[in-house]
C-alpha positions as CSV (number, residue, x, y, z in Angstrom):
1,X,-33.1,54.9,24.5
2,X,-32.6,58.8,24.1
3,X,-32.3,61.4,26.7
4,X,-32.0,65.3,26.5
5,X,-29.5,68.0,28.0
6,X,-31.5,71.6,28.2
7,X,-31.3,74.7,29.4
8,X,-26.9,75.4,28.6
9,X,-27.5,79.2,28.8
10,X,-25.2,81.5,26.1
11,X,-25.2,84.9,27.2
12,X,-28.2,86.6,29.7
13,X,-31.6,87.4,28.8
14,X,-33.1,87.5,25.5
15,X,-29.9,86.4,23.9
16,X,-29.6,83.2,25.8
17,X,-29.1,80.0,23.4
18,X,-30.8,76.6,24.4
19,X,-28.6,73.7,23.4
20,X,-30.8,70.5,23.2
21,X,-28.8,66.8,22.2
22,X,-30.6,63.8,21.8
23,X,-28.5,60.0,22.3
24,X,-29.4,58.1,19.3
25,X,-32.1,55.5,20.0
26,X,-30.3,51.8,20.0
27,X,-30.7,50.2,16.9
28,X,-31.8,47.2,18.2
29,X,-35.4,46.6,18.7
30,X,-37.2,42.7,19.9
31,X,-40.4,42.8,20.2
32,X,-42.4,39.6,21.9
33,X,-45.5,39.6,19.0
34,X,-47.1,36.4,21.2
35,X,-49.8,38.8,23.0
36,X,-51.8,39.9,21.0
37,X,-53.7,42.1,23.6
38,X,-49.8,43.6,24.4
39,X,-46.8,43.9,22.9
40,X,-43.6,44.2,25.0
41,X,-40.4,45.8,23.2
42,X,-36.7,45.6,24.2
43,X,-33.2,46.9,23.2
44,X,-31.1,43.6,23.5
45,X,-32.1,40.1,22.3
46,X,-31.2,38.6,25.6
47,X,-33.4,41.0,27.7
48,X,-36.5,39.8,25.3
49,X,-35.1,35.9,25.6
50,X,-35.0,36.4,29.5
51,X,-38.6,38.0,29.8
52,X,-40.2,35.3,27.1
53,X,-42.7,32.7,28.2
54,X,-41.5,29.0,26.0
55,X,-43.2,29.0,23.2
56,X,-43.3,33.1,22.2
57,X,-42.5,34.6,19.2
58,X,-39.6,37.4,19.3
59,X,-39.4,39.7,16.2
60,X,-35.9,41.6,15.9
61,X,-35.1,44.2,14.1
62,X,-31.8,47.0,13.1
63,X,-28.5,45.3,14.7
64,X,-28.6,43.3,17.8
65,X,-25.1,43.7,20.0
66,X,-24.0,41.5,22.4
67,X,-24.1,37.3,23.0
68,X,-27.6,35.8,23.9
69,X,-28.3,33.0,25.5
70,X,-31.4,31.0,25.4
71,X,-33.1,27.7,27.3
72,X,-36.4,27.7,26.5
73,X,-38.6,26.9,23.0
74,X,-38.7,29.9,21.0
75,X,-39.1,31.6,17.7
76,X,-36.9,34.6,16.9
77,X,-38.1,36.3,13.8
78,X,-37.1,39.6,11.0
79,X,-34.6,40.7,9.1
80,X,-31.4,41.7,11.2
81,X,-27.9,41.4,12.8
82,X,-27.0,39.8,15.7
83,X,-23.2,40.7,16.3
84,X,-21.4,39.2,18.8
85,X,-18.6,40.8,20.9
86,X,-15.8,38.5,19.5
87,X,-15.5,36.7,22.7
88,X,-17.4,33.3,22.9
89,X,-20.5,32.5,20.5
90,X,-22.7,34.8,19.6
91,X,-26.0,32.4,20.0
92,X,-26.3,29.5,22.9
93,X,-29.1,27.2,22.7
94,X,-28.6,25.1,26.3
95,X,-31.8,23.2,25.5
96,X,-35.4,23.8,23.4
97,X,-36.3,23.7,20.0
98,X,-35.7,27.0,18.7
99,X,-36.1,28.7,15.0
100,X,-34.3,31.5,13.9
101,X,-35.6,32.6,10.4
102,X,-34.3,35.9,8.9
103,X,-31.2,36.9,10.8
104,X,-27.8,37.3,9.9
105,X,-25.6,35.3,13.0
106,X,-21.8,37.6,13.1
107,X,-19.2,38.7,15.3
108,X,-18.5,35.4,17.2
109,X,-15.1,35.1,18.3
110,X,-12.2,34.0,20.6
111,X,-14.7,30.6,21.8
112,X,-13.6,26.6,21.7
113,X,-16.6,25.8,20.1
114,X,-19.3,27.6,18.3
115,X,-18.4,31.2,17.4
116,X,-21.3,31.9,15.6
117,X,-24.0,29.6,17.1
118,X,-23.3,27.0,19.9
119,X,-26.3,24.2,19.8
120,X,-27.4,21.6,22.7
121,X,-30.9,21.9,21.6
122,X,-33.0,21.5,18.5
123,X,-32.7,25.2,16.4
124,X,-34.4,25.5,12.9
125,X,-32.4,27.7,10.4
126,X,-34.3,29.3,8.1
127,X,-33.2,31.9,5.4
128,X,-30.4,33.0,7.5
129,X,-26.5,33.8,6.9
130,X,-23.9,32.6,9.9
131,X,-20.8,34.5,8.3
132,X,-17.5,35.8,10.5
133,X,-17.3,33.7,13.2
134,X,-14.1,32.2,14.5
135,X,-13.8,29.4,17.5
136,X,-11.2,26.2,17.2
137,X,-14.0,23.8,16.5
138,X,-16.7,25.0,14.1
139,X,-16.6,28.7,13.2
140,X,-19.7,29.2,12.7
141,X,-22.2,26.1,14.1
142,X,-21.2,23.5,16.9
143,X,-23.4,21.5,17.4
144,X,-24.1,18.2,19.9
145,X,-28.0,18.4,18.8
146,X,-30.0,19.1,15.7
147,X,-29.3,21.2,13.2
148,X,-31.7,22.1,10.4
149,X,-30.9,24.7,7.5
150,X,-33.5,26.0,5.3
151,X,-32.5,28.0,2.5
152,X,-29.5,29.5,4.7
153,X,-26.2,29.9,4.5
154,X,-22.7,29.3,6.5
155,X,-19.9,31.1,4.8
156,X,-16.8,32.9,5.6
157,X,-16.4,31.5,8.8
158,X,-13.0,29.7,10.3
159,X,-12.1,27.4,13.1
160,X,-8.3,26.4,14.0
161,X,-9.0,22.6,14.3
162,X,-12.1,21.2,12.8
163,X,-15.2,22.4,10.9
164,X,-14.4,26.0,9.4
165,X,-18.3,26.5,8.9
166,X,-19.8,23.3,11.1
167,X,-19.0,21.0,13.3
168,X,-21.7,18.7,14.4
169,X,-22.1,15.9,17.0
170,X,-25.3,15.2,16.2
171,X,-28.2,15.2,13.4
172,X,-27.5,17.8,10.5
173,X,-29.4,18.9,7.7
174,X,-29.5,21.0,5.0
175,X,-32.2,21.6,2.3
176,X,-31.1,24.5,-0.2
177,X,-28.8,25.8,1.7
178,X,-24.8,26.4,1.0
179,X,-21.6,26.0,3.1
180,X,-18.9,28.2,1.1
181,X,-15.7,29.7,1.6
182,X,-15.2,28.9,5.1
183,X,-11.8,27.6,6.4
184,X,-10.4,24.8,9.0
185,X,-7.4,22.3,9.5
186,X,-9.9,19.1,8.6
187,X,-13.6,19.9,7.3
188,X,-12.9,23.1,6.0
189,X,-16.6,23.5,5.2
190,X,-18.7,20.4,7.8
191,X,-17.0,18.2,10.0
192,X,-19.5,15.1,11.1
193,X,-19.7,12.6,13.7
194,X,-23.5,12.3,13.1
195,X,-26.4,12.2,10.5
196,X,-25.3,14.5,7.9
197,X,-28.1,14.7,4.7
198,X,-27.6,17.5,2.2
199,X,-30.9,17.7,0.1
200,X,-33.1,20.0,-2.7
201,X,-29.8,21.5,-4.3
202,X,-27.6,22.3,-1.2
203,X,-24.1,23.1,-2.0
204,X,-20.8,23.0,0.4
205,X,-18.8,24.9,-2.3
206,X,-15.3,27.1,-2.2
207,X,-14.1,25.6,1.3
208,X,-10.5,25.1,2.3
209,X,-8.7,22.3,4.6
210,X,-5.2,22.7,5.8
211,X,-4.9,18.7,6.4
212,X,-8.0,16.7,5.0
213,X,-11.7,17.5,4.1
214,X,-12.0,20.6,2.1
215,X,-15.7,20.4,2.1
216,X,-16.8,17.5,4.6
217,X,-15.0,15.3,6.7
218,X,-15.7,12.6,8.8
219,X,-13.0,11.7,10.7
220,X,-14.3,9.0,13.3
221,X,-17.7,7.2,11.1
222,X,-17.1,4.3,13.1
223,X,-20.1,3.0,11.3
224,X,-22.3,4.9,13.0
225,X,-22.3,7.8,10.9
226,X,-24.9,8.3,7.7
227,X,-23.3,10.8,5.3
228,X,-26.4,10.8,1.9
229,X,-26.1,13.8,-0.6
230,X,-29.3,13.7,-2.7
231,X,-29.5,16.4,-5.4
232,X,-26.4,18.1,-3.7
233,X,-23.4,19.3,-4.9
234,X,-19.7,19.4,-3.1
235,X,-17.8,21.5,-5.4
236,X,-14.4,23.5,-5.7
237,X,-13.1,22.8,-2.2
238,X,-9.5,22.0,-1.4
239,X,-7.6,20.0,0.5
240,X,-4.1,20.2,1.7
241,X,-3.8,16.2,1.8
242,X,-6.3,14.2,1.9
243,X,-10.3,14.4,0.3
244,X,-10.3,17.9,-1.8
245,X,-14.1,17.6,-1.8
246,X,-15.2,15.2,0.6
247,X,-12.9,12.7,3.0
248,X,-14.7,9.4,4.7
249,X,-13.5,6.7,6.8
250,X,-15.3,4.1,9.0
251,X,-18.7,4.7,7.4
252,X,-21.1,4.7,4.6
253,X,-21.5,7.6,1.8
254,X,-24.6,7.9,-0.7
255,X,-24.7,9.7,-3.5
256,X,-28.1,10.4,-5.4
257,X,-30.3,12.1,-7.3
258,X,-28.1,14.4,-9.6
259,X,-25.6,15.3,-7.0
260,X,-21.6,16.6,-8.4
261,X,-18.6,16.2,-6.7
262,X,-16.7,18.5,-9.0
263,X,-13.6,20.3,-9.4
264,X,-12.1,19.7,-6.0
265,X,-8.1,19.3,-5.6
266,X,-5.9,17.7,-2.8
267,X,-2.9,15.5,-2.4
268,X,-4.8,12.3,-2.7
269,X,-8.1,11.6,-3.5
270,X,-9.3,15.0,-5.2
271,X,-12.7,14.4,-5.1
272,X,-13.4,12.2,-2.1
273,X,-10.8,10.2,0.2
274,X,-12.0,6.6,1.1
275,X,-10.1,5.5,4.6
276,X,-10.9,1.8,5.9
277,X,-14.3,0.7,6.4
278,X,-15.5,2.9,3.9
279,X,-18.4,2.3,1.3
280,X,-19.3,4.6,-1.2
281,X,-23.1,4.0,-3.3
282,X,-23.9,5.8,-6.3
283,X,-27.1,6.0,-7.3
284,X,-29.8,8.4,-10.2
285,X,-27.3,10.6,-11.9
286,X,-24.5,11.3,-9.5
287,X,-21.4,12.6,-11.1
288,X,-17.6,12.3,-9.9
289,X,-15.8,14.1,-12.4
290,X,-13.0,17.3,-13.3
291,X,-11.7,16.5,-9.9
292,X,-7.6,17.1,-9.5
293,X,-4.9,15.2,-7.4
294,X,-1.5,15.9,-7.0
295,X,-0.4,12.6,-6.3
296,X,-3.4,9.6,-6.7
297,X,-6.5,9.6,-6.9
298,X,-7.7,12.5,-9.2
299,X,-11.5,11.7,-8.8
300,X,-11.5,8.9,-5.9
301,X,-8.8,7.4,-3.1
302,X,-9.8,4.2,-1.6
303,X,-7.5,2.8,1.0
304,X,-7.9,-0.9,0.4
305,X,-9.8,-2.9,-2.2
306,X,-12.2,-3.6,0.8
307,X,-13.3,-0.5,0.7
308,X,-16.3,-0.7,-1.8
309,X,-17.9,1.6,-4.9
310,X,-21.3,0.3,-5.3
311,X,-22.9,1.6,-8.7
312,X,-26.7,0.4,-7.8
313,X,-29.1,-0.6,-10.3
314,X,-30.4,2.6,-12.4
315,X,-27.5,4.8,-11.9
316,X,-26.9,6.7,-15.0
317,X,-24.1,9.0,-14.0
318,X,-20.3,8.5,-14.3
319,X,-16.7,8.7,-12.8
320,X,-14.7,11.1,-15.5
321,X,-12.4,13.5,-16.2
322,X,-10.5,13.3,-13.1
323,X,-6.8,13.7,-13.1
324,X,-4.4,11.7,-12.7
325,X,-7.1,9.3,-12.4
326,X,-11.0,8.2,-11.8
327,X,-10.3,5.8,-9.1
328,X,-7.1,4.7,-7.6
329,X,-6.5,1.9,-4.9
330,X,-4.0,1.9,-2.7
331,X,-3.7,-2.1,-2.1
């Protein structure tokens, strides 16, 4: 919004001056595109969000300040910011199905849960970036509904406890889409206690763990969690203990199609920690391999012998080059 100061007189008569100053307009701009008879523009997100009818269309443009909150089914559209105020996430979804598709999520800070996007709902992810966040659980996504990324990214963000980029209660899904550089104690890049699938060359790559799970962790699988990489790659994460690349227990891990788990370092079990009740199936060309420990388990830790490896029928990859060791069991 602009306004205008007039009439500051210099001098009398002819040789009065007229100073004029215009505000700058706000840089944010929603528009609700649904009506196609009439369009209705605002200056915050949450204003638009507020006024929206379920099922409308919001395009944003320029730099959006300020925390939104929304409860209805909706479709938020264009290429620009929403920053947060650094206290408490910068996106709640308390219930709908909601797609945000072009929109860089930042600014989230100072929350429990969810600095950059706090989920009950269903939300869509499409070709968008949820970077600088901060909460104690998930720094950039918490989630205790679905979760699906589409060609987006989560990087850069940081939680104190669990899941530097995501935590998630619930379904998650990513289809080329990365999770990189983001930091946490355990699951530096995705903490899981629900359906994780990485698919179509998704990537959790360059993530850090003070404790366990440099790139994923599932702490609690309690068999009820399904953890499947298929042409996905967990690369060049670290651990400070345990599961540099990914750490498991209580559940069941696939790995298919050409996925890598490459290049990741911790304590034990570089490239994936196996805790009890743990079974890991390989499958098409999966590879395991340049992975580092600094005690056992260079490429794989498995707990107990009952922990199993399955190599199914037609897998053509291989467990190699991992230091100080491909596999190592504990008893």
């Amino acid at each position: 919004m602009s306004f205008c100061t007039t009439n500051k007189e210099a001098g009398t008569g002819s040789g009065s001056v007229t100073i004029t100053y215009t505000a700058p307009a706000s840089s944010c701009l929603v528009t609700n595109t649904t009506n196609a008879k009439a369009t209705y523009s605002y200056e915050t997100l949450q204003l638009a969000v507020n006024e929206a009818t379920a099922g409308n269309t919001l395009k944003v443009k320029g730099t959006c300040d300020g925390n939104t909150t929304i409860n209805k089914n909706l479709s938020i559209r264009g290429k620009a910011t929403l920053k947060g105020t650094g206290h408490g996430s910068v996106v709640t979804i308390e219930e709908g199905t909601v797609t945000i598709e072009g929109l860089t999520v930042t600014g989230g800070g100072e929350s429990k849960i969810g600095g950059g996007i706090l989920n009950y709902g269903t939300l869509m992810l499409s070709t968008s970036t949820v970077s600088g966040n901060k909460a104690l659980f998930g720094g950039g996504i918490f989630s205790r509904g679905t979760v699906m990324l589409e060609r987006s990214t989560v990087s850069n963000d940081e939680a104190e406890d669990e899941g530097g980029g995501i935590r998630s209660e619930g379904t998650l899904a990513l289809s080329k889409s990365t999770v990189s550089k983001d930091k946490a104690q355990y699951g530096g890049g995705i903490t899981s206690e629900g359906t994780l699938t990485l698919t179509e060359d998704s990537s959790v790559i360059g993530n850090s763990a003070g404790a366990e799970g440099g790139g994923i962790a599932v702490p609690h699988g309690e068999g009820k969690v399904n953890v499947t990489l298929e042409g996905s790659h967990v690369n060049r994460n670290t651990a400070g203990t345990q599961g540099g690349g990914i750490y498991i227990t209580g559940t069941a891990l696939t790995l298919s199609g050409s996925s890598t788990v490459d290049s990741n370092k911790a304590d034990n079990g570089g490239g994936i920690f196996m805790g009890g009740g743990t079974s890991v199936k390989l499958e098409g060309g999966t590879v395991v391999s340049a992975n580092k420990a600094s005690e056992q388990g260079g490429g794989i830790f498995r707990e107990s012998a009952e922990d199993t490896i399955l190599e199914e029928p037609g897998w053509t990859g291989r467990i190699t080059g991992n230091k100080p060791d491909n596999i190592f069991t504990e008893r």
